[in-house]
C-alpha positions as CSV (number, residue, x, y, z in Angstrom):
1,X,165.8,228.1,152.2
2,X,169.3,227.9,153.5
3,X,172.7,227.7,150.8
4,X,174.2,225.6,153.6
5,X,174.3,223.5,156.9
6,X,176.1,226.2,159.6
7,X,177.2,225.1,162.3
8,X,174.7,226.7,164.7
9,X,172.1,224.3,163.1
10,X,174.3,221.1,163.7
11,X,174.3,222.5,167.2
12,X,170.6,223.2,167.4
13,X,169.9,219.6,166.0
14,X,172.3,217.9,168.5
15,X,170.9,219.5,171.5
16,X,167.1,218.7,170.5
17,X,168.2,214.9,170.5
18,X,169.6,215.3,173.7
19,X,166.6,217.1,175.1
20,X,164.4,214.8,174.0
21,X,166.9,211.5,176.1
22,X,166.5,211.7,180.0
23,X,169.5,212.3,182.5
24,X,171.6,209.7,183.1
25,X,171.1,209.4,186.8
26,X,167.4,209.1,186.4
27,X,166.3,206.1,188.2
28,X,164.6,203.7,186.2
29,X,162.8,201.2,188.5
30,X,160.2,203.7,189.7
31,X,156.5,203.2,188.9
32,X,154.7,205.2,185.9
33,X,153.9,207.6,188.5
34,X,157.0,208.9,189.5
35,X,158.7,208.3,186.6
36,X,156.5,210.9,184.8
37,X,156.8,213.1,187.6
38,X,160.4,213.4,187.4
39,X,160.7,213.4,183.6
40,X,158.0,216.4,183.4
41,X,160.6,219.1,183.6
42,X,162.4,217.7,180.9
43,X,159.2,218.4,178.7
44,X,159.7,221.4,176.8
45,X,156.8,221.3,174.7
46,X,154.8,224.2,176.2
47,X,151.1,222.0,175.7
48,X,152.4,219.1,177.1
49,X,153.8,220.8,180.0
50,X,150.6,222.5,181.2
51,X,148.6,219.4,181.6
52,X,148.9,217.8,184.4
53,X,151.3,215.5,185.9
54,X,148.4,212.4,185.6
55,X,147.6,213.5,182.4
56,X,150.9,213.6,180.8
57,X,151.2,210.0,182.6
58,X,148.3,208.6,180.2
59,X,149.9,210.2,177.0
60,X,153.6,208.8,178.5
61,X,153.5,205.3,177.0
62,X,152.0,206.6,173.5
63,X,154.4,209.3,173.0
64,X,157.5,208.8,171.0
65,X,160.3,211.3,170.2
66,X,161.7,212.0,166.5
67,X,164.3,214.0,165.6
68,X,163.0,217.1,162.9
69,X,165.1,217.0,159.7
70,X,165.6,220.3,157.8
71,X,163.1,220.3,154.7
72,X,161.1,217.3,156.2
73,X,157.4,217.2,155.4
74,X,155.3,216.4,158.5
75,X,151.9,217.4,156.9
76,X,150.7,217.6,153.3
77,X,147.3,219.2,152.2
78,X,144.6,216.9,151.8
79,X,146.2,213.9,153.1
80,X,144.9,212.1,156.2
81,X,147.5,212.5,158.9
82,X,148.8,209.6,161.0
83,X,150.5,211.5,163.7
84,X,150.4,215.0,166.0
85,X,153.8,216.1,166.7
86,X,154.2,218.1,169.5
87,X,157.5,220.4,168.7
88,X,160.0,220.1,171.6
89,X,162.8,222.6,169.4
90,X,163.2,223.4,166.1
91,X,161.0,225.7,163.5
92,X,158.3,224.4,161.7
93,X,156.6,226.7,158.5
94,X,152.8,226.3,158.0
95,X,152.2,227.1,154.4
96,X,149.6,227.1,151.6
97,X,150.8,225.6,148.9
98,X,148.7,226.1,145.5
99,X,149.5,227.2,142.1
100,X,153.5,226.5,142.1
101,X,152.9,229.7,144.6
102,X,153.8,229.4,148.5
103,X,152.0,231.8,151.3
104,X,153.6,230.9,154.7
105,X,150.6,231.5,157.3
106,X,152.4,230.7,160.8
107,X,155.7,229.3,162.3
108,X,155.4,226.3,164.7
109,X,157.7,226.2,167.8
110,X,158.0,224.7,171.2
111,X,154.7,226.3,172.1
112,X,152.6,224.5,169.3
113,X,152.2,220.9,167.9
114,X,151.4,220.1,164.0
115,X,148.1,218.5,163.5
116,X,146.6,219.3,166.3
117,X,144.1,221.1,164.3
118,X,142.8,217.9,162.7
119,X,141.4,216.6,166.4
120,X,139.2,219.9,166.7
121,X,138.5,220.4,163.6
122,X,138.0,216.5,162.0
123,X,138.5,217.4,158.3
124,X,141.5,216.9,156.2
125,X,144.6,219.1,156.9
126,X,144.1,222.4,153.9
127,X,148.2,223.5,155.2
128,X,151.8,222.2,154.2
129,X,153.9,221.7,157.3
130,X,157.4,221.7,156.7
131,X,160.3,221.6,158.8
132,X,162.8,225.1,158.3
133,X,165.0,224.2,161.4
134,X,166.2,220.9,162.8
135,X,165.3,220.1,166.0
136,X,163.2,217.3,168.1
137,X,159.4,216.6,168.8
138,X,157.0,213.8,170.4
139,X,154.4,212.7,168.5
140,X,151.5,210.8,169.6
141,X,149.1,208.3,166.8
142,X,146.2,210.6,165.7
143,X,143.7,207.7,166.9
144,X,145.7,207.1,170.3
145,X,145.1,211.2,171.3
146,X,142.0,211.2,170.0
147,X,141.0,208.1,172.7
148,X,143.2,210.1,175.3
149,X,141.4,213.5,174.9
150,X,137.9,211.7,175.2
151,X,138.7,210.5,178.6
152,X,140.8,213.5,179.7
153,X,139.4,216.7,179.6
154,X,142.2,219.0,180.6
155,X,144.4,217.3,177.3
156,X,141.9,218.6,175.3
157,X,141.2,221.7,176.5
158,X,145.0,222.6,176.5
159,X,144.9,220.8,172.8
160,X,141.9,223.2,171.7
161,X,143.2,226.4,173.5
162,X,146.5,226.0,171.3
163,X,144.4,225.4,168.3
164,X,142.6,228.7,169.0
165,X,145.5,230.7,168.9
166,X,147.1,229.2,165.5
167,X,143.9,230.0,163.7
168,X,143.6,233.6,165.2
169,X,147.6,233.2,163.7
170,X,146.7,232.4,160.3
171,X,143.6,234.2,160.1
172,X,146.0,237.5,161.2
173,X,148.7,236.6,158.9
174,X,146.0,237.1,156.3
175,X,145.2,240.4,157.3
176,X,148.5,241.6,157.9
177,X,149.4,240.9,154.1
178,X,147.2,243.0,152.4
179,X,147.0,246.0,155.2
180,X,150.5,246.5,156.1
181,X,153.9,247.9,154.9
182,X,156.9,245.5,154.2
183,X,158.8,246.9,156.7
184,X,156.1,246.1,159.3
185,X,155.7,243.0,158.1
186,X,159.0,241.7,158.2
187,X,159.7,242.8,161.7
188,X,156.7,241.0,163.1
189,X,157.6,238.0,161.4
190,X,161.3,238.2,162.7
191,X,160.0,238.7,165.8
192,X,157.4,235.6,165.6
193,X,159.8,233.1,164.6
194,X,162.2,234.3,167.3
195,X,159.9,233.5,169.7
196,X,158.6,230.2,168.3
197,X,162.5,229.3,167.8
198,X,163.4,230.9,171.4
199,X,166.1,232.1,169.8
200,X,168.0,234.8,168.5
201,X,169.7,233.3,165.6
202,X,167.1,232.7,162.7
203,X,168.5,230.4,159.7
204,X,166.9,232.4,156.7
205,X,167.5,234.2,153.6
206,X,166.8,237.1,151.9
207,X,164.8,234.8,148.9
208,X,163.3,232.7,151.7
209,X,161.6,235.9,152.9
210,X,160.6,236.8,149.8
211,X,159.1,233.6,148.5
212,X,157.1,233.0,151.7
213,X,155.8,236.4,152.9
214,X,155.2,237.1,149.1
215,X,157.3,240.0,149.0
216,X,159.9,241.5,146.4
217,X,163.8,240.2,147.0
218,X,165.1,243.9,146.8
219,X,162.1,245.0,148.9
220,X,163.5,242.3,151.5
221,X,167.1,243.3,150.9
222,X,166.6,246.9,151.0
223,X,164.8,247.1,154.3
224,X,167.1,244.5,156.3
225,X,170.2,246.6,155.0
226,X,167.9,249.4,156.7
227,X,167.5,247.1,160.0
228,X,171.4,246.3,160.3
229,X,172.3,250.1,159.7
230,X,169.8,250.8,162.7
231,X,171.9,248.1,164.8
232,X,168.5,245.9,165.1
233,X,170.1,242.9,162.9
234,X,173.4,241.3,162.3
235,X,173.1,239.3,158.4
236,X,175.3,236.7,157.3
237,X,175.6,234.3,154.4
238,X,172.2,231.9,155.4
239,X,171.6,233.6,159.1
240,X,170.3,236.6,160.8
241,X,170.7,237.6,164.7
242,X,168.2,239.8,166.5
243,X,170.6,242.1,167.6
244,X,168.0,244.9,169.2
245,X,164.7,242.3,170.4
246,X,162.6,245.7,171.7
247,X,163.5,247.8,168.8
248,X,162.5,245.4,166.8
249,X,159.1,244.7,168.0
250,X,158.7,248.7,167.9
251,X,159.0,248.4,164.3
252,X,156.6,245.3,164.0
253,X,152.9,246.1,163.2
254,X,149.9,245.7,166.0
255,X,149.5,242.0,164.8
256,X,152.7,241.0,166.5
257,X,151.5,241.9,170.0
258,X,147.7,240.0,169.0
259,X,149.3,237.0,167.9
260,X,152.0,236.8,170.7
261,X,149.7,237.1,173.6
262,X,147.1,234.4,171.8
263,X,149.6,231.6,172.6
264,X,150.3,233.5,176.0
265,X,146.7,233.3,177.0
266,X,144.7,230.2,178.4
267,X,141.7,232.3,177.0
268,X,139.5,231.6,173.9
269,X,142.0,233.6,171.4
270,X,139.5,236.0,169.0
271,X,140.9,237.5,165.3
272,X,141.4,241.0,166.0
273,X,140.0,243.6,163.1
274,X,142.4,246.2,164.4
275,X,144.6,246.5,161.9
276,X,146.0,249.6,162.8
277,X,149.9,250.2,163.1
């Protein structure tokens, strides 16, 4: 996906290791209480930092952080998973992977965690989960959330809610291929992977784009020439800056609203059939 390292993603990884290390003046002596307490802000996942601060003190001991290596393969199809990762930074695609072809169905951020499916669902992961941009998780032993959610309610409502909103994701992603225009298409994803990055600098190329939304390359060339003439984009060799975010979103079909405010919401997230715009 990307010709080289840049040195925005050397930043990106160093900062998600040192996200994932406490301050230095943290007091260490305090009782698992406290010491959860003040570690919580430091959380960045966006599941693990709704749950409360008692809750996130039974899943403290069991979670461990990892650093995300570009191209690292967290999930494979059909392959019983030993851990949920829950992303701190980083970018991770969620892909189907069949035929020597490759249909990207959602991007995984700070807001999401991969394999989370698997404790909802309980059959073998169907998705590809591979990492696009370095960055830093926690994950957790499948078995040791599974025991943690039967005991704490709130963990596995805030595990189910997120679960909701990836499948309304994928389910949309679907839709969104076959219903509307490239140029709709690629805007919503650009604006998608901003979010789930929370950033404005996206690490991708034009045959990345291509391959994964299952689009033509001069298709994909032609209409982000189209977005940089319109001051919405800034290209260069392996990255792209949002340059205009509201523009862009104008230009983004209705799914990028629906998919947005699924992950937003604490509500049941249901797949839209408006595929209007």
């Amino acid at each position: 996906m990307i010709d080289h390292v840049p040195e925005v993603l050397q930043t990106l990884d160093g900062y998600a290791v040192a996200a994932l290390q406490p301050p230095p003046d943290m007091p260490r002596t305090q009782g698992p209480g406290t010491a959860r307490a003040s570690t919580r802000r430091f959380v960045k996942n966006e599941i693990l930092a709704r749950i409360s601060l008692q809750d996130l003190a039974a899943m403290g001991e069991l979670l461990e952080p990892i650093v995300l290596r570009e191209h690292m393969i967290l999930q494979e199809p059909k392959k019983q998973l030993d851990h949920v990762y829950f992303i701190e930074s980083g970018l991770v695609s969620l892909r189907i992977v069949a035929g020597g072809a490759i249909l990207e169905t959602a991007v995984i951020g700070n807001r999401g965690a991969v394999g989370a499916s698997l404790l909802v669902g309980g059959h073998l992961p169907t998705h590809q989960c591979v990492v696009l941009v370095p960055g830093g998780a926690h994950r957790i032993h499948v078995e040791d959330l599974r025991r943690v959610m039967r005991v704490r309610p709130e963990i596995r409502e805030n595990v189910s809610a997120y679960v909701q909103a990836l499948s309304l994701h994928c389910a949309q992603t679907g839709l969104c291929g076959v219903r509307h225009d490239r140029e709709r298409r690629l805007a919503c994803w650009l604006c998608l992977a901003s979010d789930a990055l929370a950033a404005d600098v996206l690490p991708v190329t034009h045959d990345y784009l291509s391959s994964l939304l299952g689009l033509r390359r001069p298709g994909v060339t032609e209409t982000l020439i189209r977005f940089e003439e319109q001051g919405l984009i800034h290209k260069t060799r392996g990255l792209l800056r949002i340059e205009e975010r509201t523009f862009l979103e104008q230009k983004a079909c209705s799914c990028y609203k629906l998919i947005s405010g699924a992950y937003l919401s604490n509500e049941p997230a249901v797949c839209s059939m408006d595929l209007a715009g």
